[in-house]
C-alpha positions in Angstrom: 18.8 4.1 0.2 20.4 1.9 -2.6 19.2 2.3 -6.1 17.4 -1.3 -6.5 15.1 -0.2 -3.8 14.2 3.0 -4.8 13.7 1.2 -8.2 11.5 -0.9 -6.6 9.6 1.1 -4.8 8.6 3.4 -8.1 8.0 0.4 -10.4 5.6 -0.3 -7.5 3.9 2.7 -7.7 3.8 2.5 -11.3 0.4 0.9 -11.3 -2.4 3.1 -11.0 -4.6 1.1 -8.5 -1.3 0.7 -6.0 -0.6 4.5 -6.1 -4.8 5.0 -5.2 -3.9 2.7 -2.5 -1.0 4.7 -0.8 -2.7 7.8 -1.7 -5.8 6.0 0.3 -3.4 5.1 3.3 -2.0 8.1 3.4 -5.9 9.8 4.6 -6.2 6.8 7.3 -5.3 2.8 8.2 -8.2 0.9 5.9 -8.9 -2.3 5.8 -9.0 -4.8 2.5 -13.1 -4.1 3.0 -13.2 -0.2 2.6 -10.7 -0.3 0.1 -12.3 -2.4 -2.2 -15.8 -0.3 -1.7 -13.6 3.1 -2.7 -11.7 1.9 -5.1 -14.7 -0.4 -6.3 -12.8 -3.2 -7.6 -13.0 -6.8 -5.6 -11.4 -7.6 -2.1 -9.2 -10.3 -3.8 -8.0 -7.4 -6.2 -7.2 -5.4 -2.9 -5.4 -8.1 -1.2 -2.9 -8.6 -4.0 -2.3 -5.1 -4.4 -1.5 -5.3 -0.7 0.8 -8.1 -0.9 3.0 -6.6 -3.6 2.5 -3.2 -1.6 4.2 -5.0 1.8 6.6 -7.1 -0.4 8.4 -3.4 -1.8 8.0 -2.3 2.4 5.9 0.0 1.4 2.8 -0.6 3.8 2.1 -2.6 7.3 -0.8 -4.5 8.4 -2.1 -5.0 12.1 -5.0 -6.8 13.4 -8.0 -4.4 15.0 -10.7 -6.8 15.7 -11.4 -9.0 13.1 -9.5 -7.1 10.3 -6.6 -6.1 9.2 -5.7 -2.5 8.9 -3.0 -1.2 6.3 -0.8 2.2 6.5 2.0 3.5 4.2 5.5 2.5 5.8 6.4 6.9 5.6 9.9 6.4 6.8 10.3 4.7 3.0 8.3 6.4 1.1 10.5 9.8 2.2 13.3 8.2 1.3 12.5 6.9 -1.9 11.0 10.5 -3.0 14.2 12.2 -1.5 
């Protein structure tokens, strides 16, 4: 893996609330709902997390039902931490 996304991937992770969130993902898939309720901050809060979470490749989304379910992209995460 090339430097600038390993970089990327840690300055990521530097915020507290995004590391919860892999650490979250990393127990089960959750959705932007039971995230919010663990982490007790709002579901808007969640989502942007999210977005700069799946912008650095770190997690995936897919559709169960009506919501969306999030899990840490491991391949990258290994590789980053390797």
């Amino acid at each position: 893996m090339e430097n600038s996304k390993i970089v990327k991937v840690f300055r990521t992770l530097g915020d507290d609330t995004r590391f919860q969130i892999i650490r979250l993902l990393l127990g089960s898939d959750l959705c932007v709902g039971a995230l919010s309720r663990i982490l007790k901050i709002s579901k808007p809060s969640v989502s942007q997390h999210l977005k700069i979470l799946r912008e650095a490749g770190l997690v995936k989304g897919g559709k169960r039902g009506y919501w969306t379910h999030y899990e840490v992209e491991r391949k990258l995460l290994r590789e980053a931490t390797i």
